[in-house]
Steps between C-alpha positions, in 0.01 A plus 500: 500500500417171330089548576522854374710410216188266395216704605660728193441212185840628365605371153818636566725671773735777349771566808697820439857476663333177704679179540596394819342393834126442257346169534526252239180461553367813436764530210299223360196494532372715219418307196775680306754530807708826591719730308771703648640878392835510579757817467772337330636267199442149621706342580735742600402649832258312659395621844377844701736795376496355121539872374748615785739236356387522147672908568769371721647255247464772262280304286481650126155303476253518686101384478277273675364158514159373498518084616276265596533453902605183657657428791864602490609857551447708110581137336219424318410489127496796293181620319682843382794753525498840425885669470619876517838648471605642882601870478872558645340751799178300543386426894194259589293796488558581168530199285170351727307843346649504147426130417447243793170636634342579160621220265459270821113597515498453094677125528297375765151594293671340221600212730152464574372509147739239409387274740129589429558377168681224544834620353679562832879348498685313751862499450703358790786666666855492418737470754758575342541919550241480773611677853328608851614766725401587823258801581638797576523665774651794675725277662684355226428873253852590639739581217847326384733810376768283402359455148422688184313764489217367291415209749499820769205685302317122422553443884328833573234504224420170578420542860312808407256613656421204707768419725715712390883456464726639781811563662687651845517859432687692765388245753149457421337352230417630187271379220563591155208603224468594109856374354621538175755422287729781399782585266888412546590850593222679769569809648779504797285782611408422824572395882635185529287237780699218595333153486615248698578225259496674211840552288456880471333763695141610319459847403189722605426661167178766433365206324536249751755251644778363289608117577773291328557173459774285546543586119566882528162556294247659655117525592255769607249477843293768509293486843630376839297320823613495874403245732192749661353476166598853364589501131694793357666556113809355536651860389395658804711232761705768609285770521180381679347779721695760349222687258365797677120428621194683247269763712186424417179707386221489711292299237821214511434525855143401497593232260777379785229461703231301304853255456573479848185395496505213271779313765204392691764179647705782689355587834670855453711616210767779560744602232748274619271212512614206277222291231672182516627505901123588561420152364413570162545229238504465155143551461471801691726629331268437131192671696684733591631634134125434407305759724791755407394468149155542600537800712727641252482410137793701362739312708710215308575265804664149477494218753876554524460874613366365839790313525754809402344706785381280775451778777193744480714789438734367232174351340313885536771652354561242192116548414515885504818496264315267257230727522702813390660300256851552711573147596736458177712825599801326711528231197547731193832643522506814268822709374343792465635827306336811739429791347360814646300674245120658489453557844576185614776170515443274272646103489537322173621125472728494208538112425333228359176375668552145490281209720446791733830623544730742382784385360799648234501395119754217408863591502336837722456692192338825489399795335365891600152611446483858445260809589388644186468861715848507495652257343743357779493174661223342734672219588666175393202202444592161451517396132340151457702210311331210353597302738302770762212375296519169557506540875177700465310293259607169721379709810139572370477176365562302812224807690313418206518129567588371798455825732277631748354811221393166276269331742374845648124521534424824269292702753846512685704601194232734497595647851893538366392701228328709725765549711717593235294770373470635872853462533563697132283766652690550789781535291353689215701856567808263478403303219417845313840653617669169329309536195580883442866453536552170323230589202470883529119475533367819642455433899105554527427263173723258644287548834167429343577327165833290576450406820101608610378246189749211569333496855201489352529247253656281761148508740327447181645204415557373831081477508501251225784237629188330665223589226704259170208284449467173237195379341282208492438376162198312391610213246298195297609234756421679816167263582457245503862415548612730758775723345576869580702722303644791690776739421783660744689815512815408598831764496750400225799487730811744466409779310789753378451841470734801305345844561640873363602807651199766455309343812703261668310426814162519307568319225647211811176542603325463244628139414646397832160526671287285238740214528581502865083511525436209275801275712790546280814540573719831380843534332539905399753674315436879530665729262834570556508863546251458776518210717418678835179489593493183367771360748329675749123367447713187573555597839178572578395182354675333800395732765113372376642200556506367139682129492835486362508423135157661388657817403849593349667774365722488233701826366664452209558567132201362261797330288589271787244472764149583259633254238578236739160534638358459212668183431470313804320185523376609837357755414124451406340795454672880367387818534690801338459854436734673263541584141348333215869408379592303843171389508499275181815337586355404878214324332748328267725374777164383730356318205816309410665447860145363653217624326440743831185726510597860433355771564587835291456901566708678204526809348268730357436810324169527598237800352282748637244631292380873568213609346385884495161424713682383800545671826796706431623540840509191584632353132826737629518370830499168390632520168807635721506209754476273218824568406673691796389272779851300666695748289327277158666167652157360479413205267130614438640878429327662180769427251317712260239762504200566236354816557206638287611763240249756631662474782858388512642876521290595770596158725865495389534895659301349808732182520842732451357779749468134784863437404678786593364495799649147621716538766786281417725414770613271798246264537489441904424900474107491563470827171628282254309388243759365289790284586800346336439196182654157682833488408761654259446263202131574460573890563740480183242302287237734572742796357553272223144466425471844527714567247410248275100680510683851391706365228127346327371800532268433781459894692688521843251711675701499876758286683665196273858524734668418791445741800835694601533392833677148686303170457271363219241770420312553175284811388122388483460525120244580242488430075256586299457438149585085499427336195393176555838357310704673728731288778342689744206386400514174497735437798477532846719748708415361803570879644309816548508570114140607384414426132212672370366455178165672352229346296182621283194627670300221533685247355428176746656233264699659375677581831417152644697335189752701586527444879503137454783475245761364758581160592403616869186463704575562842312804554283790343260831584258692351364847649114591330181622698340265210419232704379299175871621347669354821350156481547490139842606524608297786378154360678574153876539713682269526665477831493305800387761670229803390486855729227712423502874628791370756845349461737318721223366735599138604361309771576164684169339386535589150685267258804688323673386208522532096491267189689498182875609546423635860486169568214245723360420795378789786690606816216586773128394504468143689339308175764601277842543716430242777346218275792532300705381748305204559486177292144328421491133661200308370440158747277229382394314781290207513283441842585147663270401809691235718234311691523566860587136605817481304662721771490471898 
């Protein structure tokens, strides 16, 4: 060692985690001597396991040391510290990734600087504070119960992964991983284990084991090792062996085979056959999980899987269910209400979706969501409490944070998304069913619109999670001084989001997906009169195998839940779409509370210009869907017609001629054109509005009442003759009310002016053949959005959103919805070359 040491010319040796059994010699003899990186505050555990105790002693700082070596055991002078604050359910792995192994490569460069410029200190060790412990080992990992519970969890996190803390178990012995602290009062739900030892028996929980301490609190392990090796969730003690075996396809067979394959160590591999009796070791068990992933890229496989299903069968079968996206099923535990209805049986969760379980509101409260066919009772959903969202916001924080979604590499949040959408599809005559009873949207629009474009806009985005690119940027000191300037996307954290009733798995969709794409994590409120397909997207989030904590489902009044939302420090980013009114005061609370970005789709009363050269047919057909399509619940819906004076007669016989022809009726019933409005109170404002158009003197041409039959259904309507001072005219109805106003032959601006006086822009239409009219027209709205000889056409890729008081920023379109969950980081970096001979 000492001739290769100076065949090298070191100025300096720079010994990570090195002190002992290292000749003095060789410690020497580099002009500037040897520096050490050690794991811990020196002097306070000097020796092998310095973070195992650092944990163990339940340190609440931690950090590392970088000293000049000498030849005592971590005693010599200090050239510099660096401190962090240790996280209650921190391990070694955890707090060595988060700020050990990074800040530890940043202090020893600096280490190195320091002593390349001559400005490198030496401060000698106190002893006073300092202490060794032994190394550990699996020997001496064996836990104390007689003390409090805390000093359990440090015990266990401490010796995590590596040796691992353990005790006899039903007379063998059992090692204990992933601890963590929980409240005074977990759930008695559970069979109890006895411990030998230990003051009270532990409880097998869906969640994992429940220990106590000699203190009566309590802790959580979540995963479980015998003595052979085999690791299992500590919720599944009692029931190992007992899930029935998958039958595979004869593609999964094929893939069996290429795996058998891979254990090229085992002379013959059966089913039975075992990985780690065969001889495998650790780092079999790494190559292993690596030619998976090769041979099949969808599959999200951990180290620890191996462990969880050490024989070829159990390991064959766990890949396959991550495959389908089943392996989650026997965790979520679901209450369903069943109800057979359309042909079919459907399930829908009715509580709260919180850290990927369902769980009741505080103090159990509830209320009933109610079919609009009818008018009766769905079922009872969980009404959320502010102290519900707490829980949830704390829940995607921590995901956010400290959890597995936060470190994910995107190309495999990419593959969830995926899997979502496939799973949404499988489930999309379900979904549909959901959405017709809960929002009385006609069965086939809820088919392909609800449902079909909520797939879709969850493969679009899912395409992007790995295509959010930075930029370099060329500044004056880039040469000759070596700096580079280079911006980040980076997600903004927990992002809230408050969505309305018309299209309540769409309009999830629409915002979920762009923040769940860009890394974010999601707290949502859906509207109170429809928070099913909402609860159950959140089901199917956990079949794709979605962490806990990314997504959570809050139903729940706007006064309590939306508000607090809004005013939560937590919350970092806010997405709502609802009325103008609602609207103003969310951007007031986010500006005051934490100056969160907001993003706002409000009302509108948006116009559709007819002139007398268009395409007639087609101005009907669409001049009709404009304001009939979802029974006029539609945000973009023509709030008022313009139709040429030569020929407004002519179109408004055309347009009543379409109306009486809507079938309006049950909307699973595959005729129906025209289902019930959402729920009672908007049925009565619409025969309000109604009436308020009659008594201005506006002409009721057809419909303007309720429909004499159970549930919430309004005639399709039609007025003619609107003045433009009217109430009808300038407000929205946000119901299949058509308003149809006439204007001078040929009078462009004059018809423009009048369009545009509204404090909306969220959308507009004009039907001409004049393709020179058209363009003229279309770039004088103004609207968020322009549709030209078409209306209601929205897809994924295209940005949607309005300005003025239909409020900012765009829903769909990667640059615009995406990016704005993101936040700009701009790095200025200078480029440092160490020599070479500073380091050996």
């Amino acid at each position: 060692m000492r001739c290769q040491c100076s065949s090298f010319h070191a100025g300096l040796n720079v010994l990570p985690f090195c002190s002992q059994f290292i000749p003095m010699d060789v410690i020497d003899h580099p002009k500037h001597g040897s520096i050490i990186y050690h794991p811990s505050l020196l002097p306070r555990h000097r020796g092998a396991s310095a973070i195992n105790w650092t944990l163990i002693h339940g340190d609440k700082k931690g950090g590392f040391t970088v000293f000049w070596a000498d030849d005592g055991l971590d005693t010599g002078p200090i050239l510099l510290q660096r401190e962090c604050d240790v996280e209650p359910d921190d391990t070694v792995n955890s707090i060595y990734k988060r700020f050990l192994f990074p800040e530890g490569v940043k202090g020893t460069v600096e280490a190195v600087r320091m002593i390349a410029a001559g400005t490198a200190l030496k401060i000698i060790q106190p002893e006073e504070g300092a202490t060794y412990e032994c190394i550990q080992k699996k020997d001496n990992a064996k836990i104390d119960w007689n003390q409090p519970a805390e000093a359990i969890h440090n015990w266990i996190r401490g010796n995590d992964k590596v040796p691992g803390a353990w005790a006899e178990v039903d007379g063998q012995k059992l090692t204990f991983y992933g601890s963590t602290l929980v409240d005074n009062n977990p759930s008695t739900k559970g069979q109890p284990l006895e411990i030998p030892g230990a003051g009270r028996p532990g409880l097998v929980t869906k969640a994992g084991l429940v220990l106590f301490g000699n203190d009566d609190k309590a802790l959580l392990v979540r995963n479980l090792q015998f003595e052979d090796g085999k690791m299992i969730s500590a919720g599944q003690y009692f029931s190992m062996g007992s899930s029935a075996a998958v039958e595979l396809t004869e593609e999964e067979k094929a893939f069996a085979a290429v795996w058998k394959s891979i254990l090229t160590n085992v002379e013959q591999v059966e089913d039975s056959t075992d990985f780690f009796k065969s001889g495998a070791a650790s780092m079999d068990v790494v190559r292993l999980v690596e030619e998976v992933k090769l041979r099949a890229s969808d599959l999200q496989l951990q180290n620890e899987d191996v462990y969880m299903a050490t024989t070829f069968q159990e390991f064959i079968q766990m890949c396959v269910r991550k495959l389908r996206g089943e392996d989650g099923e026997e965790e979520l535990v679901v209450d369903y209400v069943e109800k057979n209805v359309n042909n079919m049986t459907i399930r829908m969760p009715h509580q709260l979706f919180i850290n990927g379980e369902y769980v009741d509101a505080e103090g159990g409260k509830t209320y009933k969501t109610i079919n609009p066919t009818d008018g009766e009772p769905i079922c009872d959903v969980s009404l959320a409490q502010i102290s519900d969202v707490e829980k949830a916001v704390s829940a995607a924080k921590e995901a956010f944070d400290e959890g597995e979604w936060g470190k994910m590499n995107p190309r495999d949040r990419g593959r969830l998304m995926y899997r979502l959408a496939d799973l949404m599809e499988q489930h999309q005559e379900e979904l549909a069913t959901i959405e017709s009873i809960d929002s009385g949207a006609v069965y086939t629009l809820a088919l392909k619109t609800h449902v079909g474009m909520s797939i879709q806009t969850f493969r679009y985005f899912a395409g992007w999670c790995d295509k959010i690119q930075g930029c370099t940027i060329p500044i004056n000191q880039a040469r000759p001084n070596r700096n580079i300037t280079f911006t980040k996307k980076e997600p903004v954290g927990v992002c809230a989001i408050v969505i309305p009733w018309n299209y309540p798995l769409m309009m999830l969709a629409w915002k979920t997906a762009a923040c769940l794409a860009a890394g974010n994590t999601v707290v949502l409120k859906p509207a109170q009169v429809t928070p099913l397909t909402a609860l159950k997207f959140a089901e199917l989030t956990v079949r794709a195998g979605f962490p806990k904590g990314v997504v959570n489902i809050l139903p729940g009044s706007g006064f309590l839940v939306g508000q607090r939302l809004s005013d939560h420090p937590d919350i970092r980013k806010l997405g709502f779409t609802g009325s103008t009114e609602i609207g103003k005061q969310i951007m007031k609370s986010c500006a005051v509370s934490n100056v969160k970005k907001v993003s706002l789709e409000l009302g509108g009363k948006s116009p559709l210009i007819i002139f007398s050269d268009c395409d007639l047919d087609k101005a009907v057909r669409m001049g009709m869907s404009s304001v009939f399509f979802n029974k006029g619940e539609n945000c973009i819906a023509a709030g008022r017609l313009f139709v040429e004076e030569s020929l407004h007669d002519t179109f408004v016989q055309r347009v009543v001629e379409e109306v009486k022809k809507m079938r309006i009726g049950d909307p699973l019933d595959r005729s129906t054109d025209h289902g019930p409005q959402n729920h009672k109170a908007h049925m009565d404002k619409l025969v309000e509005y109604a009436n308020t158009g009659v008594k201005e003197g506006a002409k009721l041409i057809c419909g303007g009442k309720q429909v004499g039959r159970p549930g919430f259904f309004f005639e399709p309507t039609v007025f003619t003759n609107v003045q433009d001072n009217m109430f009808i005219a300038k407000e929205e109805s946000f119901g299949p009310i058509m308003i149809i106003s006439k204007f001078k032959n040929g009078d462009v601006d004059g018809v423009l002016k009048r369009a545009n006086d509204t404090e909306f822009g969220l959308a507009s239409g004009v039907f001409t053949r004049d393709i020179s009219k058209a363009l003229y027209v279309s770039e004088k709205l103004k609207a968020g959005t322009v549709f030209v000889n078409t209306y209601n056409k929205t897809d994924v890729a295209a940005p949607f959103g309005g300005f003025k008081q239909s409020g900012f920023g765009k829903d769909l379109g990667m640059k615009d919805s995406a990016h704005a969950c993101l936040i700009n980081v701009v790095l200025f970096i200078y480029l440092f070359i160490l020599p070479v001979s500073c380091i050996t």
